[in-house]
Residue frames as a rotation matrix with the C-alpha (Angstrom) as fourth column:
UNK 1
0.112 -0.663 0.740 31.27
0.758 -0.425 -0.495 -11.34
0.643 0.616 0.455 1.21
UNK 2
-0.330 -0.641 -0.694 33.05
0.924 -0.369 -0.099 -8.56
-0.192 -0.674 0.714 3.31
UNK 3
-0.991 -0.127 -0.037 32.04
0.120 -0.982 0.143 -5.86
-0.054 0.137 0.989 1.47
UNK 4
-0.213 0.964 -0.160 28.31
0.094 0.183 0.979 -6.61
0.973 0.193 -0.129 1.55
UNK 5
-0.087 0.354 -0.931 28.45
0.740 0.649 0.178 -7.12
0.667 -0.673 -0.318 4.64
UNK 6
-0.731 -0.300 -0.613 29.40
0.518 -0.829 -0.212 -3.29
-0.445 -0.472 0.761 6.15
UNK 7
-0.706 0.571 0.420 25.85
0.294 -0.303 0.906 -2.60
0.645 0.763 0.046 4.09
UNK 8
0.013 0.845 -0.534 24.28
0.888 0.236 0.395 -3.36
0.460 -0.480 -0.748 7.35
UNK 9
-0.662 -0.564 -0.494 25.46
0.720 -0.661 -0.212 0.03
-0.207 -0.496 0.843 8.45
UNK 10
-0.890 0.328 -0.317 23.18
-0.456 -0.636 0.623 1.71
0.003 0.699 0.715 6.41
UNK 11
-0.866 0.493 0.087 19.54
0.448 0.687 0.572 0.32
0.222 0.534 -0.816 6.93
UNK 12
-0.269 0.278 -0.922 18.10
0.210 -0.918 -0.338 3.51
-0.940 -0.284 0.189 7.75
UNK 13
-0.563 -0.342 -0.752 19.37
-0.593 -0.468 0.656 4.54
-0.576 0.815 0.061 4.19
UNK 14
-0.973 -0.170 -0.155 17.68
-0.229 0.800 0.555 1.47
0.029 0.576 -0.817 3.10
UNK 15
-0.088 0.989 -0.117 14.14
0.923 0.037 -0.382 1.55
-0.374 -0.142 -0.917 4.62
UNK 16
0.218 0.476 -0.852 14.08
-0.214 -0.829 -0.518 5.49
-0.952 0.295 -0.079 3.14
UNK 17
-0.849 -0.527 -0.042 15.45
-0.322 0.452 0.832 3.89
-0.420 0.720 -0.553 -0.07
UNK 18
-0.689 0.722 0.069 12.17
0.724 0.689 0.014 1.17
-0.038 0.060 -0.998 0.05
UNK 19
0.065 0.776 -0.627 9.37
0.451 -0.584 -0.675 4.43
-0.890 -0.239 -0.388 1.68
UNK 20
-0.008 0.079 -0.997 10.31
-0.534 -0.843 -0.062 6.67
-0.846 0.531 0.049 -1.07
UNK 21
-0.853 0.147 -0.501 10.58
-0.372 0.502 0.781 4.20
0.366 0.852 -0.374 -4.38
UNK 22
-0.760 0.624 -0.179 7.33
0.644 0.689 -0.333 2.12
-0.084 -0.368 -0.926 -2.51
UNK 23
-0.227 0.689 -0.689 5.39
0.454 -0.551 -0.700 5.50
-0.861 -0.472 -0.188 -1.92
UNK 24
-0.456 -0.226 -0.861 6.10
-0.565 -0.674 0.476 6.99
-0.688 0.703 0.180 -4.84
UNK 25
-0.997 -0.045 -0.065 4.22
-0.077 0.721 0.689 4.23
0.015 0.692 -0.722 -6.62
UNK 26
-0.565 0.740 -0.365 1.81
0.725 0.233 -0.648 3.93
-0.394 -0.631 -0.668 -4.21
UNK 27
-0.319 -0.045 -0.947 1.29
-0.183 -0.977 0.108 7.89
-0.930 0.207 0.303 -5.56
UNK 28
-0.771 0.285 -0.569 1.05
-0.618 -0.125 0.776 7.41
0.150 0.950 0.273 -9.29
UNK 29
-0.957 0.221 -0.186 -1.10
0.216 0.975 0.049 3.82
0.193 0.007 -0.981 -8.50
UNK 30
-0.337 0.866 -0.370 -3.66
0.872 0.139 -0.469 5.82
-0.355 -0.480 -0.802 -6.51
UNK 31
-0.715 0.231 -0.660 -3.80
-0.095 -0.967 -0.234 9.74
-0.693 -0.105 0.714 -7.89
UNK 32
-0.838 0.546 -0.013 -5.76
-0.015 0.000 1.000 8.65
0.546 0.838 0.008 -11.45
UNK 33
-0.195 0.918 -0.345 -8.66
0.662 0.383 0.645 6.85
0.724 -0.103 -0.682 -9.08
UNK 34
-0.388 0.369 -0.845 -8.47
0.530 -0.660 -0.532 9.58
-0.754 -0.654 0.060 -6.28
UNK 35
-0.544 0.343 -0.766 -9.15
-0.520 -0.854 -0.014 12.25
-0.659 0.391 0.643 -9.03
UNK 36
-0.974 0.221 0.047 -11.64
0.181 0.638 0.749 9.70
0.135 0.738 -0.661 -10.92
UNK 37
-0.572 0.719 0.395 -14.47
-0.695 -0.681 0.231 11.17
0.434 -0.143 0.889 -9.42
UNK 38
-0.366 0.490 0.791 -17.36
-0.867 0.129 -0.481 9.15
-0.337 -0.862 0.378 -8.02
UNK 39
0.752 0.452 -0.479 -18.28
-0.646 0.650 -0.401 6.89
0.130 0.611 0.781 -10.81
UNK 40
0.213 -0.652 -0.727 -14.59
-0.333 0.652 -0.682 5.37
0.919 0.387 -0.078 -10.55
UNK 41
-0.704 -0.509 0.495 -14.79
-0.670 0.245 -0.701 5.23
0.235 -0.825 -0.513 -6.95
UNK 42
0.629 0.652 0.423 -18.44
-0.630 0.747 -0.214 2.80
-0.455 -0.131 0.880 -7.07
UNK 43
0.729 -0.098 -0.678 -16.18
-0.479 0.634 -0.607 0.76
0.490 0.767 0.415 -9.43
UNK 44
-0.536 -0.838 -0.101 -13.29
-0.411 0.363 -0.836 0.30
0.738 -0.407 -0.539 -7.00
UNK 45
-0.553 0.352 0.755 -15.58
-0.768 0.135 -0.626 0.04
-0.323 -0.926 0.196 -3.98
UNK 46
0.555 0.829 0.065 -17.46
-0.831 0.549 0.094 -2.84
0.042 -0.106 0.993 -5.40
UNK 47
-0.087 -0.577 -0.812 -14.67
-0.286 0.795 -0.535 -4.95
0.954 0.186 -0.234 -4.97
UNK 48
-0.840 -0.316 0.441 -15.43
-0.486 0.076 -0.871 -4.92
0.242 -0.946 -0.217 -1.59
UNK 49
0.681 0.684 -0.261 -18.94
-0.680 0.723 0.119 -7.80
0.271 0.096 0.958 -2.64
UNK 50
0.118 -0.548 -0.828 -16.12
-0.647 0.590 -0.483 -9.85
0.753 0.593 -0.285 -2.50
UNK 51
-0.966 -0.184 -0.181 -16.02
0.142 0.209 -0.968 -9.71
0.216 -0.961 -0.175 1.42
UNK 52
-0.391 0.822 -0.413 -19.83
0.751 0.545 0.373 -9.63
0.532 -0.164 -0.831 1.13
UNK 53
-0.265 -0.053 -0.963 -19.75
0.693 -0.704 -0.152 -5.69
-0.670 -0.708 0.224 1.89
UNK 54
-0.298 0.225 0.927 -22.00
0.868 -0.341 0.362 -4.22
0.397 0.913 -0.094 -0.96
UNK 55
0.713 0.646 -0.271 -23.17
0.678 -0.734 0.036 -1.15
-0.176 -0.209 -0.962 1.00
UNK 56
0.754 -0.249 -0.608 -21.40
-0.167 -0.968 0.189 2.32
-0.635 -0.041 -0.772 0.14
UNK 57
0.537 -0.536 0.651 -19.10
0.769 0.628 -0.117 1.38
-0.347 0.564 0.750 -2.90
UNK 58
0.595 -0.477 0.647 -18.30
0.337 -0.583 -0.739 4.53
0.730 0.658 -0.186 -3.89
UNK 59
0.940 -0.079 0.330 -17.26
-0.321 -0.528 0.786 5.27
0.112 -0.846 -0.522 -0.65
UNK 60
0.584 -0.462 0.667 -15.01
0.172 0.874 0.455 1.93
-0.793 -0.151 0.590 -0.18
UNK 61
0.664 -0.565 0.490 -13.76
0.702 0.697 -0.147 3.18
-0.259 0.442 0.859 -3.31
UNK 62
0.748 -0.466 0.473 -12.63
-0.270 -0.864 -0.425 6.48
0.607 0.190 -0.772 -2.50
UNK 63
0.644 -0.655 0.397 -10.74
-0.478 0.061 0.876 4.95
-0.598 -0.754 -0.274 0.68
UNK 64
0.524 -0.581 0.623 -8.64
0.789 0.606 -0.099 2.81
-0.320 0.544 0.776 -1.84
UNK 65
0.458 -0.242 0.856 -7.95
0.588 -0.639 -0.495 6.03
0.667 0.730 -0.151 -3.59
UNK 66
0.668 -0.206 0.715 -6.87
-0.340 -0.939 0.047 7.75
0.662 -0.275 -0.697 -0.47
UNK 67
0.888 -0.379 0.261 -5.07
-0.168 0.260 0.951 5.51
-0.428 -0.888 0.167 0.90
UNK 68
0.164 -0.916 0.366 -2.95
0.941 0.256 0.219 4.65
-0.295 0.309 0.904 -1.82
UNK 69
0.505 -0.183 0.843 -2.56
0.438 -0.787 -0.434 8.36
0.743 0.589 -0.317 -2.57
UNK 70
0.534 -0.084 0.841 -2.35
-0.619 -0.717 0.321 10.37
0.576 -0.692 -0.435 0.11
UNK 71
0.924 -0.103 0.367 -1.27
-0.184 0.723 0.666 6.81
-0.334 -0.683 0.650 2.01
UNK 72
0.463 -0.701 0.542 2.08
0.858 0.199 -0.474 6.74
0.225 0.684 0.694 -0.63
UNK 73
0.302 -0.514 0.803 3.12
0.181 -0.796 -0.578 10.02
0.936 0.320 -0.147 0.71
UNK 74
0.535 -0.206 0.819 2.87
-0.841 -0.227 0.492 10.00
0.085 -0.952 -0.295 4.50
UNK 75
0.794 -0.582 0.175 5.22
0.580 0.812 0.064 6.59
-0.179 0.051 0.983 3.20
UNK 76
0.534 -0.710 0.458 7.37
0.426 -0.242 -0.872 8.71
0.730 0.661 0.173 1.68
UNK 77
0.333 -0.224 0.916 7.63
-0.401 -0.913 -0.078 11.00
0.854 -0.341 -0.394 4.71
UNK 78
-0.701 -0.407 -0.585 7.79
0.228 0.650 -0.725 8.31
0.675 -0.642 -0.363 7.42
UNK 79
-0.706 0.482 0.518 4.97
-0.646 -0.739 -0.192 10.39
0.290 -0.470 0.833 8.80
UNK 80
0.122 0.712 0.691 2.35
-0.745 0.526 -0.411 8.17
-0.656 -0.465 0.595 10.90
UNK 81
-0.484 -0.485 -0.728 4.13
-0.867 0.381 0.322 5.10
0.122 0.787 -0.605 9.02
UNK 82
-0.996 0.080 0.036 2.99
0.071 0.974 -0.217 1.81
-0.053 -0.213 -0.976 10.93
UNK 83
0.023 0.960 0.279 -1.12
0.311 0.258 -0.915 2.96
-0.950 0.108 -0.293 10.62
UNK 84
0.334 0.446 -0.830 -0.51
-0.804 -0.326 -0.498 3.79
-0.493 0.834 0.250 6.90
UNK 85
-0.763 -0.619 0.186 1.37
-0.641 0.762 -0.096 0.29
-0.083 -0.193 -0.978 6.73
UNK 86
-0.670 0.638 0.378 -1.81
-0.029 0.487 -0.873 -1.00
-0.742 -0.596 -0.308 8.24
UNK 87
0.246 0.926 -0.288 -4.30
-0.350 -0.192 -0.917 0.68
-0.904 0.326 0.277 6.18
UNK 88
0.011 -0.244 -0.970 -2.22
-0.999 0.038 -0.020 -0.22
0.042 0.969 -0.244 2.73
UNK 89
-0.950 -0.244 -0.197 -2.07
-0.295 0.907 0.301 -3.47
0.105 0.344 -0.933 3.56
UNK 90
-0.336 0.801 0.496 -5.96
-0.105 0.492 -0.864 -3.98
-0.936 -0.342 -0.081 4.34
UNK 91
0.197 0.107 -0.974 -5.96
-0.924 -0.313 -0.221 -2.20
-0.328 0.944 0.038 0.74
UNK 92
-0.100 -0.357 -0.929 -4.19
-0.988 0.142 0.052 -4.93
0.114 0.923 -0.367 -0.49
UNK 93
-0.833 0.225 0.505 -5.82
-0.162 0.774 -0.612 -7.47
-0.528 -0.592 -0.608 1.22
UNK 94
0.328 0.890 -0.317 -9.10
-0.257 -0.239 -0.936 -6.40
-0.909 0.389 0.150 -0.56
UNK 95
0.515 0.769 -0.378 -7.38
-0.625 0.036 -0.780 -6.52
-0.586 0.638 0.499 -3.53
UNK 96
-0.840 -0.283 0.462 -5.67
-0.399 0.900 -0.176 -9.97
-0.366 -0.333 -0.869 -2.91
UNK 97
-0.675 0.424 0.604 -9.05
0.188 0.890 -0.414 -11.45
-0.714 -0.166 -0.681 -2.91
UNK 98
0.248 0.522 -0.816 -10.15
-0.256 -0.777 -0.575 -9.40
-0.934 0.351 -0.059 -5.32
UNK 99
0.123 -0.336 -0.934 -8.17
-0.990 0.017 -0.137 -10.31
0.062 0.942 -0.331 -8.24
UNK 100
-0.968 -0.181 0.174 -7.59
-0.147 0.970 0.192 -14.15
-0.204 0.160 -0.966 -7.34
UNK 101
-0.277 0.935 0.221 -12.02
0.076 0.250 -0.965 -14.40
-0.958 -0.251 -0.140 -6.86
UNK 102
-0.031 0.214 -0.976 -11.91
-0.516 -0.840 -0.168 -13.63
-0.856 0.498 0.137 -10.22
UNK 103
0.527 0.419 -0.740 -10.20
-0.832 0.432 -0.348 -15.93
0.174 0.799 0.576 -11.93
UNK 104
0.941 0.035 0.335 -8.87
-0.245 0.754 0.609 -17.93
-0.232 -0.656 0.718 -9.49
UNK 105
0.765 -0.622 0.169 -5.60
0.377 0.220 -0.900 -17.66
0.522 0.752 0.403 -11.16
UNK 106
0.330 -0.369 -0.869 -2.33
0.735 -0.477 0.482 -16.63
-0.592 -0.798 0.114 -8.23
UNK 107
-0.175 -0.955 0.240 -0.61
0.980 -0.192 -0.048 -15.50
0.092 0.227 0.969 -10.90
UNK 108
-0.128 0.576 0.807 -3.21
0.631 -0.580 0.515 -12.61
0.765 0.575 -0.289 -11.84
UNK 109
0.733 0.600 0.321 -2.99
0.173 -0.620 0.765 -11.57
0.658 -0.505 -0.558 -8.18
UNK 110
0.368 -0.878 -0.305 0.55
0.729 0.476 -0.492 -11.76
0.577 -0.042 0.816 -7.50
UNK 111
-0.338 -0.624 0.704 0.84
0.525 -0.746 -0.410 -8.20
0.781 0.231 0.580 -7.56
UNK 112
0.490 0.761 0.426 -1.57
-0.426 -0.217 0.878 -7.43
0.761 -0.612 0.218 -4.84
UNK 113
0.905 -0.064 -0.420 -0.10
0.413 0.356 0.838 -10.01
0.096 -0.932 0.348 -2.76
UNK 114
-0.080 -0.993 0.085 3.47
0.832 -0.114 -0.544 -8.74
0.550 0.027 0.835 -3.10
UNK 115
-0.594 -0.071 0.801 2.92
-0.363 -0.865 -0.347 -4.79
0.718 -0.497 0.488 -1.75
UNK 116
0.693 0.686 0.223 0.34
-0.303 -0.005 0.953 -6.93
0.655 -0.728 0.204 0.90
UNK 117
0.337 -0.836 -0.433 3.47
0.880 0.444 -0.171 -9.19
0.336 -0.323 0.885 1.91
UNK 118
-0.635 -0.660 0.402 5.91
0.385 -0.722 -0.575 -5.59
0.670 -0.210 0.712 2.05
UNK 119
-0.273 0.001 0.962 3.58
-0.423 -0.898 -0.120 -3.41
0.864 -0.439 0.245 3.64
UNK 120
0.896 0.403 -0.187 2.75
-0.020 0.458 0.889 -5.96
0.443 -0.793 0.418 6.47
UNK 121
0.193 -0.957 -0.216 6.52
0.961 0.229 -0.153 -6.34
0.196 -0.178 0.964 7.21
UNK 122
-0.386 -0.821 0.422 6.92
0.531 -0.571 -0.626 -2.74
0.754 -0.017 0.656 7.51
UNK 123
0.469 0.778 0.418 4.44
-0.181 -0.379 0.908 -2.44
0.865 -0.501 -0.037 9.71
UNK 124
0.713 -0.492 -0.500 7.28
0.701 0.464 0.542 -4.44
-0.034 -0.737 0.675 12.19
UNK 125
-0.192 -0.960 -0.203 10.60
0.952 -0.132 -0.277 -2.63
0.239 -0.246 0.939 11.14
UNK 126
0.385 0.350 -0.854 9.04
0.414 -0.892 -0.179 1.32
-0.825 -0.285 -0.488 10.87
UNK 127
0.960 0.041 0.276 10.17
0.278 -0.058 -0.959 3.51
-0.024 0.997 -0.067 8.98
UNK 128
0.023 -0.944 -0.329 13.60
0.971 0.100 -0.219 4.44
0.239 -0.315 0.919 10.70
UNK 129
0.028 0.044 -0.999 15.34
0.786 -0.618 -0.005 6.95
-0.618 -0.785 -0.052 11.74
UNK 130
-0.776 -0.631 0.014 15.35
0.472 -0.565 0.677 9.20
-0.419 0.532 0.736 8.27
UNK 131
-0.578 0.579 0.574 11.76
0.663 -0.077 0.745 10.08
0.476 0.811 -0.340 8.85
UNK 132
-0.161 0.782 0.602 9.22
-0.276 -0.621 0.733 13.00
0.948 -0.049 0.316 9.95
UNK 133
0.930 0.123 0.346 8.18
-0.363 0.167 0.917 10.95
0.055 -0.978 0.200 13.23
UNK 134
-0.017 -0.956 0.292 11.43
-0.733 -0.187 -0.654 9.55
0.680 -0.225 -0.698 14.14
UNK 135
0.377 0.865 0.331 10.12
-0.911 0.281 0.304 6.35
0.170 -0.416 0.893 15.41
C-alpha cells in the first residue's frame, strides 16, 4: 500500500515510539523489586541457581532491579542505549531460563523471551537519532 509505505520516513519517530512505551514498562516492571529491599532482592537473585550461580543472590537480585529500573529509563532517553540493550537482555535471558526450568512449559516463559528477542534487536538498530547520545 502507498500510504504505508511513506511510514518509512519516520523510523526515528518509531524507535522513540518503541524506547519510550518499552522503557516505560521496563520502569513500572522493575521499581516495586528495586524498592523491595533485600529480602526481595535474595528472591530474584536466586534465579540465578538456575545457571548454577548460587553465590550473592541478593545481589544478582538487586542487578535485575536496576537494570530493569534505572535500565527502562536510560531506554527511554536513548542514553548509553546498546549496553542497556545488552544488560536487559542478559536480564531476560536469566529469566528465559528461569521461567521455562520451572515448568518446562514455553508458554509460561513467552514473556521473557519476547522483551529478550526486542532488546537483542535493538542492540543492532540503536536508538536513533531522537535520543540523548545521538548515535
Amino acid at each position: 500500500m502507498a500510504i504505508l509505505g511513506k511510514l518509512g520516513r519516520y523510523q526515528n519517530f518509531g524507535l522513540l515510539i518503541m524506547r519510550v512505551g518499552l522503557g516505560a514498562m521496563m520502569i513500572l516492571h522493575g521499581k516495586d523489586k528495586l524498592l523491595g529491599g533485600p529480602d526481595k532482592w535474595a528472591e530474584l537473585g536466586e534465579a540465578m541457581g538456575k545457571l548454577h550461580i548460587h553465590f550473592w543472590p541478593a545481589f544478582w537480585g538487586f542487578m535485575c532491579a536496576f537494570t530493569e529500573t534505572i535500565g527502562g529509563l536510560f531506554c527511554i532517553l536513548g542514553l548509553w542505549f546498546r549496553p542497556v540493550c545488552l544488560a536487559l537482555f542478559i536480564n531476560f535471558v536469566v529469566a528465559t531460563v528461569f521461567h521455562y526450568s520451572n515448568i518446562y512449559n514455553i508458554a509460561d516463559a513467552s514473556h521473557a523471551i519476547e522483551l529478550m528477542c526486542t532488546f537483542f534487536g535493538l542492540m543492532f538498530i540503536g536508538a536513533g537519532a531522537y535520543s540523548v547520545d545521538k548515535s
